[in-house]
C-alpha positions as CSV (number, residue, x, y, z in Angstrom):
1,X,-95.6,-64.9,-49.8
2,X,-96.6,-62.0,-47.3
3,X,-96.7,-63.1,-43.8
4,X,-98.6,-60.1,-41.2
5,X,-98.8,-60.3,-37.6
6,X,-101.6,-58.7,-35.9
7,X,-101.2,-56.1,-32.9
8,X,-101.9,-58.6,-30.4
9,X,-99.3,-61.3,-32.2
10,X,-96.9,-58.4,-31.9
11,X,-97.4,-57.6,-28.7
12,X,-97.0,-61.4,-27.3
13,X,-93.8,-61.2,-29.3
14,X,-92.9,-58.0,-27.7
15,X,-93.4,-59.6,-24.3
16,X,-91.6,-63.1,-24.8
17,X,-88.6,-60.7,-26.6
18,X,-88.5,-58.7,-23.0
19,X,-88.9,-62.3,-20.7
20,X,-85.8,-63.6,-22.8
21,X,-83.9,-60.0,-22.1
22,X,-84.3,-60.7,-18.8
23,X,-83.2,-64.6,-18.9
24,X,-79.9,-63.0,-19.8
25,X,-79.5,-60.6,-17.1
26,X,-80.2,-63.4,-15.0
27,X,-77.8,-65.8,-16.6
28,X,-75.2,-63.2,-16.0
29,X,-75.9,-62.1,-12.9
30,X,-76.6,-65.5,-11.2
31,X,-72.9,-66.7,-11.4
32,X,-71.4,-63.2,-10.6
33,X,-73.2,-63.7,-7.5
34,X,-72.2,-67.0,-6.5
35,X,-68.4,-66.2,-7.0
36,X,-68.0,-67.3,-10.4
37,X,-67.7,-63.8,-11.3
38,X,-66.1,-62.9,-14.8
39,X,-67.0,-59.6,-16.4
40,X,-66.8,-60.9,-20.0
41,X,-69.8,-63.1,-19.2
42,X,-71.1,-60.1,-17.3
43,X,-71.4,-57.5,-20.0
44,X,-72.4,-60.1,-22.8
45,X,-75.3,-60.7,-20.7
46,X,-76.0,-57.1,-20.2
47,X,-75.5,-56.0,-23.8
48,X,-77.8,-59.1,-24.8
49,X,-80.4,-58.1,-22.3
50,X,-80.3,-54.8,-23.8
51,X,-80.6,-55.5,-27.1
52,X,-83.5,-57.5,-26.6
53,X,-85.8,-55.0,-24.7
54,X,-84.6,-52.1,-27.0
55,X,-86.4,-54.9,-29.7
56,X,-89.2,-56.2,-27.3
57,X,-90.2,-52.0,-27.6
58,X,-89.6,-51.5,-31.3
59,X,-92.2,-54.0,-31.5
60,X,-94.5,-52.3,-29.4
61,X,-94.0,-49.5,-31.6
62,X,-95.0,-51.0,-34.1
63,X,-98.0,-52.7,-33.1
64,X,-99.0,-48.9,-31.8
65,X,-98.6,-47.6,-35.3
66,X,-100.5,-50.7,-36.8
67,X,-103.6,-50.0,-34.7
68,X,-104.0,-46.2,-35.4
C-alpha cells in the first residue's frame, strides 16, 4: 500500500515538525532560566530542536519539488 501526502499535507507537517523544535528549546531553556540549570539537558534540547527544523525544511523541500 502507497500512502502520498499532498504539498499542503507536507507543509502542515513541515510546520507542526518546526512548533515541536521549538517546544524543545523551550523545555531546555525554561529550567536553565529558573536556576535549574544543567547543560546535558541544555544541549539535548538544542540538538533536538535542531534536528527537528533541519526536518520541518527537508519537508518543505519536498513539497517545493512535488509542486513543480
Amino acid at each position: 500500500m502507497k500512502f502520498r501526502l499532498s504539498d499542503s499535507q507536507l507543509e502542515k507537517l513541515s510546520d507542526i515538525t518546526a512548533d515541536i523544535g521549538t517546544l524543545f528549546v523551550a523545555a531546555a531553556v525554561l529550567p536553565a532560566v529558573l536556576n535549574k540549570f544543567e547543560i546535558s539537558e541544555l544541549i539535548k534540547g538544542i540538538v533536538l530542536a535542531i534536528m527537528f527544523w533541519i526536518l520541518s525544511l527537508g519537508l518543505i523541500q519536498l513539497a517545493k519539488q512535488l509542486k513543480a
